[in-house]
Biopython code that builds the backbone (N, CA, C, O; Angstrom):
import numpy as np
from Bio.PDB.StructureBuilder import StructureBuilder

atoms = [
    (1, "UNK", "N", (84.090, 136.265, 105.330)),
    (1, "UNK", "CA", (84.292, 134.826, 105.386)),
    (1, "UNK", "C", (85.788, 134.525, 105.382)),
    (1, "UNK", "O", (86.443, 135.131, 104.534)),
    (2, "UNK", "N", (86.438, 133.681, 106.200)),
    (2, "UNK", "CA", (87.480, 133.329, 106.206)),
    (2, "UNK", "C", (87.791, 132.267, 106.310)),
    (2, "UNK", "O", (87.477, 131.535, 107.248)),
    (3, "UNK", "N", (88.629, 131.902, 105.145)),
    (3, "UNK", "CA", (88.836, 130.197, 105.057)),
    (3, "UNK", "C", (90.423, 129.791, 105.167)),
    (3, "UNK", "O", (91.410, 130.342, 104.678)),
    (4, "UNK", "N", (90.345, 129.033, 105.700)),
    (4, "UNK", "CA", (91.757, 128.198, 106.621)),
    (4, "UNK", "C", (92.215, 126.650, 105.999)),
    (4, "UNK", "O", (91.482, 125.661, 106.011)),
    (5, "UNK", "N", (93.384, 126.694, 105.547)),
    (5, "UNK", "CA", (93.747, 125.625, 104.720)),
    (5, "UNK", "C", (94.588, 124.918, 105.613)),
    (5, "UNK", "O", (95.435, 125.538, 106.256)),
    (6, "UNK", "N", (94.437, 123.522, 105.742)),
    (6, "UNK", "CA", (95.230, 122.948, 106.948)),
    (6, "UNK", "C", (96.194, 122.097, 105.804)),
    (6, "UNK", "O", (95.647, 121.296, 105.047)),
    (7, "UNK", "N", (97.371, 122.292, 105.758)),
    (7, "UNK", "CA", (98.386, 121.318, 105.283)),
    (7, "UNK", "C", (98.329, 119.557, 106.045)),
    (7, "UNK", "O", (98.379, 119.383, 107.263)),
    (8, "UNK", "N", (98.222, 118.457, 105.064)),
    (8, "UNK", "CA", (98.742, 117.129, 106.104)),
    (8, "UNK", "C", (100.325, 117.335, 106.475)),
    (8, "UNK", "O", (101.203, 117.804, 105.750)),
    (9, "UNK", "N", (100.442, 116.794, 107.963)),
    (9, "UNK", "CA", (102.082, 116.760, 108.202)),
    (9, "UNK", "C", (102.160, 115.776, 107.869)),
    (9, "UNK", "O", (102.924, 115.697, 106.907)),
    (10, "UNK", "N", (101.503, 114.343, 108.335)),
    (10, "UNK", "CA", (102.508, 113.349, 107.696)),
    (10, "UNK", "C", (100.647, 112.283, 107.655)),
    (10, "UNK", "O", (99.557, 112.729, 108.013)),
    (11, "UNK", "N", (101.007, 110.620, 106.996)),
    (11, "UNK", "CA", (99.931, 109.906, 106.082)),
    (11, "UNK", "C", (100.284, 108.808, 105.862)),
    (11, "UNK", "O", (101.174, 108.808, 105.012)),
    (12, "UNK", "N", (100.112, 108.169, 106.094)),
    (12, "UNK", "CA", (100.504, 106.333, 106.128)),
    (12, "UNK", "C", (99.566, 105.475, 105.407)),
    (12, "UNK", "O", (98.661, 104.985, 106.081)),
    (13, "UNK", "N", (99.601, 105.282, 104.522)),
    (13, "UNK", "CA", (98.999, 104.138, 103.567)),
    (13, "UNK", "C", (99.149, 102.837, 103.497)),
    (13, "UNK", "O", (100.352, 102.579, 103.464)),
    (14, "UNK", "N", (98.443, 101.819, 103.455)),
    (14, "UNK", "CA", (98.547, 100.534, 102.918)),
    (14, "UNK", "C", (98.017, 99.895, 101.556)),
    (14, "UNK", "O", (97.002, 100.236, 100.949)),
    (15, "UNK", "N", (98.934, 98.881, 101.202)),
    (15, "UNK", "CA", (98.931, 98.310, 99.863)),
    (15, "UNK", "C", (98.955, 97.201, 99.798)),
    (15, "UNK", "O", (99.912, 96.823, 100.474)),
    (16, "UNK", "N", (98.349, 96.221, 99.279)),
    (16, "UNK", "CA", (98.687, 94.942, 99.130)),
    (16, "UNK", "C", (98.369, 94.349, 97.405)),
    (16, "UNK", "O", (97.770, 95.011, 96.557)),
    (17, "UNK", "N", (98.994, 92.837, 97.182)),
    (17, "UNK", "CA", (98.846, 92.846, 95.997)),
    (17, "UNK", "C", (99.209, 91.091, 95.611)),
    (17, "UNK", "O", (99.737, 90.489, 96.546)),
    (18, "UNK", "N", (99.053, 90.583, 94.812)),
    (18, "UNK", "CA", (99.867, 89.130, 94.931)),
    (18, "UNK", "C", (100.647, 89.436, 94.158)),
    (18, "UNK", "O", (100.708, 88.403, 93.491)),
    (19, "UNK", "N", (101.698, 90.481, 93.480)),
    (19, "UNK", "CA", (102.737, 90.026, 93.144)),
    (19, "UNK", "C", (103.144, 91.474, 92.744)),
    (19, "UNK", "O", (102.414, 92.392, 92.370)),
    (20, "UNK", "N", (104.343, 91.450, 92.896)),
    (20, "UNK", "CA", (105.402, 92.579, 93.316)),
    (20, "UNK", "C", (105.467, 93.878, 92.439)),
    (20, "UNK", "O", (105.714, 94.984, 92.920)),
    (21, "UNK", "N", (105.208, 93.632, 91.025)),
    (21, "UNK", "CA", (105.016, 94.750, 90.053)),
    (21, "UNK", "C", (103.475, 95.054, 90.151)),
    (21, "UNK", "O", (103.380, 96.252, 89.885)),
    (22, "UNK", "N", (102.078, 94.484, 90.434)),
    (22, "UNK", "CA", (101.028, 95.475, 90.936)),
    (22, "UNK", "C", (101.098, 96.129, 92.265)),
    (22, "UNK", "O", (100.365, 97.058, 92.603)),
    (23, "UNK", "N", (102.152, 95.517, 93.100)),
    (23, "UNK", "CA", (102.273, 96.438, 94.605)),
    (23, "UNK", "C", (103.448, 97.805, 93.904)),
    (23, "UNK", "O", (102.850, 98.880, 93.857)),
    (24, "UNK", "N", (104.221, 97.852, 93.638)),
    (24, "UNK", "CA", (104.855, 98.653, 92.850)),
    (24, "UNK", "C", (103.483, 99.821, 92.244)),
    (24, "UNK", "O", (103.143, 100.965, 92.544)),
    (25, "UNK", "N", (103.216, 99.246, 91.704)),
    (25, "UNK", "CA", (102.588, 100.260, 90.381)),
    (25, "UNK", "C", (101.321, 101.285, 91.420)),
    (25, "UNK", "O", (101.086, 102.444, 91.077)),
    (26, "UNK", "N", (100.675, 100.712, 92.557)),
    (26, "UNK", "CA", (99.870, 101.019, 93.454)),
    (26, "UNK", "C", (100.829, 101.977, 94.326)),
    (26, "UNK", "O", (100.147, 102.944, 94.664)),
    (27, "UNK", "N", (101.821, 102.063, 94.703)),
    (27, "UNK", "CA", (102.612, 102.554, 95.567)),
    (27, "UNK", "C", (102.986, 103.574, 94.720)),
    (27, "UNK", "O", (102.709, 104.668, 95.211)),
    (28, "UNK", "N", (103.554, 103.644, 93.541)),
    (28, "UNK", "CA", (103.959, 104.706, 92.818)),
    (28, "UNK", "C", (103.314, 105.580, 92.298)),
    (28, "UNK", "O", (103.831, 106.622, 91.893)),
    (29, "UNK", "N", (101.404, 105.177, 92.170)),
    (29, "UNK", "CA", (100.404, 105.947, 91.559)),
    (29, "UNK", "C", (100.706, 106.924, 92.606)),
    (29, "UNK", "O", (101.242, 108.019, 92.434)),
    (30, "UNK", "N", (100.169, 106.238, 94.090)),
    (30, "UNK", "CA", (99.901, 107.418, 95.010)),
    (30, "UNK", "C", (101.188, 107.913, 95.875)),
    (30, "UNK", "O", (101.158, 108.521, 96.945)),
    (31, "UNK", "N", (102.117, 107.569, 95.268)),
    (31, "UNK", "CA", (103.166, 108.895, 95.207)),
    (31, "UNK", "C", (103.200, 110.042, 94.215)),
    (31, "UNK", "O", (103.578, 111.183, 94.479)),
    (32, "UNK", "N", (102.861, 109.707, 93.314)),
    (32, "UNK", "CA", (102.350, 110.958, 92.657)),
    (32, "UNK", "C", (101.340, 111.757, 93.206)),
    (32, "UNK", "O", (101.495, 112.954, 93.448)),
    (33, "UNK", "N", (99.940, 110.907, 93.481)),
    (33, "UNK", "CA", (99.224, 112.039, 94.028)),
    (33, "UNK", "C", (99.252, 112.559, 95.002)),
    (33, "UNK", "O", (98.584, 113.568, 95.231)),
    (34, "UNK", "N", (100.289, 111.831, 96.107)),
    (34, "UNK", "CA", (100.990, 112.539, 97.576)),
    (34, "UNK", "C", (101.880, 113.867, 97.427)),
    (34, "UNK", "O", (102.266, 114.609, 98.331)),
    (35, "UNK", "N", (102.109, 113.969, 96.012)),
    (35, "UNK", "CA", (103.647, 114.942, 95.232)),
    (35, "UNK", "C", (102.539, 116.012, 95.471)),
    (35, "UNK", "O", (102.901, 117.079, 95.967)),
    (36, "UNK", "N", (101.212, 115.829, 95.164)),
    (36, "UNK", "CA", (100.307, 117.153, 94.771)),
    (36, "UNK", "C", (99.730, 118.068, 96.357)),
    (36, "UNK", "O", (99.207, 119.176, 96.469)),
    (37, "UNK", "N", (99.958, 117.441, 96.993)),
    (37, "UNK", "CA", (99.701, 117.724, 98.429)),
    (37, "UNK", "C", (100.516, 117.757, 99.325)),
    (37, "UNK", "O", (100.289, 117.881, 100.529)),
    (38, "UNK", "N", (101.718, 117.627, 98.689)),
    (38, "UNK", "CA", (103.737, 118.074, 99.275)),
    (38, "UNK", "C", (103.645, 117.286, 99.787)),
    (38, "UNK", "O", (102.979, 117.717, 100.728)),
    (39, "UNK", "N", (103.874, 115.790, 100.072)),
    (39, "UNK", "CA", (103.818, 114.786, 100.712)),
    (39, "UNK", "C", (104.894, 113.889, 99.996)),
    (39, "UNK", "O", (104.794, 113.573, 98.810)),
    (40, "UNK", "N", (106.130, 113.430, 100.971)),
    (40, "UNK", "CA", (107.170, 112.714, 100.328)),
    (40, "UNK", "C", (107.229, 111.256, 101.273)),
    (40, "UNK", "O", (106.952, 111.187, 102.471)),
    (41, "UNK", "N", (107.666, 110.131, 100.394)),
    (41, "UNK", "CA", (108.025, 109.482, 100.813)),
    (41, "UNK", "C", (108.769, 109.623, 102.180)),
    (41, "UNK", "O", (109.840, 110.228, 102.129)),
    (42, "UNK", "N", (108.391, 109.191, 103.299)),
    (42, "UNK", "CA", (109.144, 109.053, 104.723)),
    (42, "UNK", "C", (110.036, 107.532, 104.960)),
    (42, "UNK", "O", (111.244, 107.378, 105.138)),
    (43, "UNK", "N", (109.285, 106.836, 104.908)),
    (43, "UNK", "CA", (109.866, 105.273, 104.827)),
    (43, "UNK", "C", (108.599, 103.995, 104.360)),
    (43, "UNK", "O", (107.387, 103.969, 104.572)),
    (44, "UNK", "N", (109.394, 103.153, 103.749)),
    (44, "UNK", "CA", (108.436, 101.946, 103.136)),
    (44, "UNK", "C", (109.071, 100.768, 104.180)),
    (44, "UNK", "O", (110.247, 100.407, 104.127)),
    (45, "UNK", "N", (107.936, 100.166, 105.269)),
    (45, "UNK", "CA", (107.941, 98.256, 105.098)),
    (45, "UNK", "C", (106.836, 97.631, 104.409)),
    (45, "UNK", "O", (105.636, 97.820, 104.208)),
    (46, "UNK", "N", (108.073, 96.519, 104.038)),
    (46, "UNK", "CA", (107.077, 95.833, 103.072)),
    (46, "UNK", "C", (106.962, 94.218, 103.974)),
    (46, "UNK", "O", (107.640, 93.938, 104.963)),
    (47, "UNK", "N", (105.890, 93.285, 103.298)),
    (47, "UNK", "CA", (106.142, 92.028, 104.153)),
    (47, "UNK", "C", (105.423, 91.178, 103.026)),
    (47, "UNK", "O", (104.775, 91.713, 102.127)),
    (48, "UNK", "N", (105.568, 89.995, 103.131)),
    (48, "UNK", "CA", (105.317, 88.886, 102.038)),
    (48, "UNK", "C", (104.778, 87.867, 103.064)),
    (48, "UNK", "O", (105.299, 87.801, 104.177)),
    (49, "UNK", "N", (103.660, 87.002, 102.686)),
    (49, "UNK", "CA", (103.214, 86.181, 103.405)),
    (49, "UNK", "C", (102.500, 85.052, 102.448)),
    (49, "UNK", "O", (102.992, 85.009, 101.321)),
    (50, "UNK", "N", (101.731, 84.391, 102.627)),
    (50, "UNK", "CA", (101.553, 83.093, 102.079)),
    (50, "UNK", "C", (99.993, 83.165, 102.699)),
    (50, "UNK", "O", (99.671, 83.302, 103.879)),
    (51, "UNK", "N", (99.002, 83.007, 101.344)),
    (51, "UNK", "CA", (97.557, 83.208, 101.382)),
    (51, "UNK", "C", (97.327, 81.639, 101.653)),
    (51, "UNK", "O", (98.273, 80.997, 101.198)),
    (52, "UNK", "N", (96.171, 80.689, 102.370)),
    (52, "UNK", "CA", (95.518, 79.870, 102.243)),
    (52, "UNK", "C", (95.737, 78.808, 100.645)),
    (52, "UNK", "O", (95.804, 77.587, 100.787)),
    (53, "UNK", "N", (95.797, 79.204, 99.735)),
    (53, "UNK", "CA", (96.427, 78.773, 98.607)),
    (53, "UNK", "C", (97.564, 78.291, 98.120)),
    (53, "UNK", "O", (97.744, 77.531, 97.168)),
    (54, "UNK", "N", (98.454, 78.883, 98.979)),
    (54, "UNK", "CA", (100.031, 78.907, 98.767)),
    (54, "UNK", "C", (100.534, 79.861, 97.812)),
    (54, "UNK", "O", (101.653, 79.680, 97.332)),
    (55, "UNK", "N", (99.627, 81.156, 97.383)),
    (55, "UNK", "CA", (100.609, 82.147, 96.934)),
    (55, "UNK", "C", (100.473, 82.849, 97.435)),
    (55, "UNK", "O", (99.510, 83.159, 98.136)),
    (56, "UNK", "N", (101.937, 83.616, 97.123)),
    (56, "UNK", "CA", (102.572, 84.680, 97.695)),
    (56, "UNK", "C", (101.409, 86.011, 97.856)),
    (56, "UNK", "O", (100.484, 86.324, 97.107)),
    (57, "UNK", "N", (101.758, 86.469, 98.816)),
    (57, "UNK", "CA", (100.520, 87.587, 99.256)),
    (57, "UNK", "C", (101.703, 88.907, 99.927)),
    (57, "UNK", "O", (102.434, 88.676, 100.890)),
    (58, "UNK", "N", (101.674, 90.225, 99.204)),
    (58, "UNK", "CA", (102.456, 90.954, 99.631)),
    (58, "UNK", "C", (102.396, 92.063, 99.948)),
    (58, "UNK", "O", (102.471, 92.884, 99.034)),
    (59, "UNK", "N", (102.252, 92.516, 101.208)),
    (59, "UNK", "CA", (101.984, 94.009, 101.975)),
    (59, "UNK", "C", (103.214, 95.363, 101.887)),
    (59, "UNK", "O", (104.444, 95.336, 101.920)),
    (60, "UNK", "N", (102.242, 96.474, 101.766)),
    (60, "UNK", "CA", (103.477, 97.007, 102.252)),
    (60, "UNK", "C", (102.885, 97.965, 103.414)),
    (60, "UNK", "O", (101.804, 97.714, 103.948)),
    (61, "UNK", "N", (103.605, 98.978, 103.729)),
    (61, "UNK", "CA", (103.018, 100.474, 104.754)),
    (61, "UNK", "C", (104.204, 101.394, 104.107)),
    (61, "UNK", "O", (105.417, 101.198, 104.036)),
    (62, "UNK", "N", (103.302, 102.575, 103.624)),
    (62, "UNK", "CA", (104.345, 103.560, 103.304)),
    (62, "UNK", "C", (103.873, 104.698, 104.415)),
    (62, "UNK", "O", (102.671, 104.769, 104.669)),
    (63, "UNK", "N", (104.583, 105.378, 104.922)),
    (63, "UNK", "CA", (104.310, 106.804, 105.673)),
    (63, "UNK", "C", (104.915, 108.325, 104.722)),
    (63, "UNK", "O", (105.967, 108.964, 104.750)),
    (64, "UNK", "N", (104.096, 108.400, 104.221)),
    (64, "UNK", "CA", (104.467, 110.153, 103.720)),
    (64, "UNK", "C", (104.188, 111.411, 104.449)),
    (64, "UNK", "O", (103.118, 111.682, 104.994)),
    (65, "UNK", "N", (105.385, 112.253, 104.405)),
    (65, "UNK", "CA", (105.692, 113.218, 105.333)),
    (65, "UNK", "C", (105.640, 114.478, 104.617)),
    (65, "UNK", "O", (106.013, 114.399, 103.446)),
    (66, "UNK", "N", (105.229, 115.753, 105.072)),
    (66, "UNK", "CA", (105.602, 117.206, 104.445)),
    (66, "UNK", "C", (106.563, 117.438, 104.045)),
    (66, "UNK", "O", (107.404, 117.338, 104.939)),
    (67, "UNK", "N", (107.048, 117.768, 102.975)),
    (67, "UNK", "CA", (108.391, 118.158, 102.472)),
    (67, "UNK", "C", (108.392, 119.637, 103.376)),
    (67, "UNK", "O", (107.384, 120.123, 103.888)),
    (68, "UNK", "N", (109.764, 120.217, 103.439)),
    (68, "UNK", "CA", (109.849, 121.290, 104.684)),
    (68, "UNK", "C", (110.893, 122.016, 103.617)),
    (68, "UNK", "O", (111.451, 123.070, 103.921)),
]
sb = StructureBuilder()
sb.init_structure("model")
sb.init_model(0)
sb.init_chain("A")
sb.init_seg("    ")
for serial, (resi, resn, name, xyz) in enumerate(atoms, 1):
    if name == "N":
        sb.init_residue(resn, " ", resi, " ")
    sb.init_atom(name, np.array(xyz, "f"), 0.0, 1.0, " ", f" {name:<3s}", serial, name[0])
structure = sb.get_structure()
């Protein structure tokens, strides 16, 4: 039997949150668990928009890459 482990090269996530320290805290969990699968931060956009309500509503996209 032979088993074959495929590394991710790279992983793009989304996050959203209404306010800036739960988008934080969501983004930083799963950088940790990206750390466990060699996966580093590549680049973060973030964007802020305005829900039906009038509060603030705030996205981000992170892409994590193989550390090399």
């Amino acid at each position: 039997m032979n088993i074959q482990l495929d590394l991710f090269e790279d992983k793009v996530e989304f996050f959203e949150a209404y306010d800036l320290k739960t988008l934080e805290k969501k983004i930083n969990e799963q950088i940790d668990h990206n750390k466990a699968i060699m996966l580093m931060v590549h680049s973060v956009h973030h964007q802020v928009q305005f829900d039906p309500d009038g509060r603030k509503y705030y996205t981000a996209v992170v892409h994590f890459k193989r550390k090399k």
